[in-house]
C-alpha positions in Angstrom: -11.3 -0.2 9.4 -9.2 3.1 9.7 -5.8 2.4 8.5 -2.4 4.3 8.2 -0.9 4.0 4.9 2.6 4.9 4.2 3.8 5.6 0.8 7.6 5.4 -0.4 10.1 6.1 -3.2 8.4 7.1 -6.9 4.9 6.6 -5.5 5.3 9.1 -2.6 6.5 11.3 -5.8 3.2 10.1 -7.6 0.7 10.6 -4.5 2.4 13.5 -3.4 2.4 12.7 0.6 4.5 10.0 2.7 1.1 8.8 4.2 -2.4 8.9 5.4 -5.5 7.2 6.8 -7.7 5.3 4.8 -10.9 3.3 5.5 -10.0 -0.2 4.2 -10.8 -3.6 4.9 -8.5 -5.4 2.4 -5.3 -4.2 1.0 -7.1 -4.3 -2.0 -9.1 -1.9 -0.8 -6.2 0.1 -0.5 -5.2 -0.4 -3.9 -8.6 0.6 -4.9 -8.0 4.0 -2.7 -4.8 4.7 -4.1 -6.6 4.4 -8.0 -9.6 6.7 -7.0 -7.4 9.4 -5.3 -4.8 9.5 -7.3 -4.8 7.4 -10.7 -3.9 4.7 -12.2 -0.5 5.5 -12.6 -0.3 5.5 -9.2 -2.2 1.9 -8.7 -0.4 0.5 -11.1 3.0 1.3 -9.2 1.8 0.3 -6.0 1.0 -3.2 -7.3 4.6 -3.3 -8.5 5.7 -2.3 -4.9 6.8 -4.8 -1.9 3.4 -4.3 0.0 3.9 -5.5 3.8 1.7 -5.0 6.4 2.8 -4.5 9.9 5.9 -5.3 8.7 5.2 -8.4 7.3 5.2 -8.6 3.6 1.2 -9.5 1.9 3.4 -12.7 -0.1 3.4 -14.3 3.3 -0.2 -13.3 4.3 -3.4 -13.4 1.5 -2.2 -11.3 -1.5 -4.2 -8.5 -2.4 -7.2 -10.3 0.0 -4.7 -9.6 3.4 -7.6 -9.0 5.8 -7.0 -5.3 8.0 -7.7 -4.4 11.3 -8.3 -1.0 12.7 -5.0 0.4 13.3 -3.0 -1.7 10.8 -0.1 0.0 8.7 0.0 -1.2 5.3 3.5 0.5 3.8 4.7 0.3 0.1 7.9 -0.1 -0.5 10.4 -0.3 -3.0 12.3 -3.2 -4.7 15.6 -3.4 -4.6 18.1 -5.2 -5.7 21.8 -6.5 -5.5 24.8 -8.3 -5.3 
């Protein structure tokens, strides 16, 4: 499956784009991407990321194991917090 993946805050910084397409089936596959391409650094702050995809964050769906479809968007995004 072709994929668009969006990176954000620090790990934009680390990857050194905003996004790109990537042949994944799994969002782990994407985490496995992100390692190969660009380190472990870089995993390692994705998996610290709010991961969503289409907008819907991968705590609601299957974890890492969130099935994608061809055209999906898988975004990382930061946590914040507040009060």
């Amino acid at each position: 499956m072709q994929v668009s993946v969006k990176y954000r805050a620090h790990l934009a910084t680390l990857t050194g784009i905003a996004g790109e397409q990537v042949e994944a089936a799994t969002v782990k596959d994407v985490l496995r991407h992100v390692k190969l391409s660009f380190g472990a650094e870089a995993e390692k702050s994705a998996k610290t990321m709010l991961i969503v995809v289409n907008g819907e964050s991968i705590l609601q769906l299957s974890h890492f194991k969130t099935a994608l479809q061809n055209g999906d968007e898988v975004s990382f995004l930061p946590i914040c917090g507040g009060g």
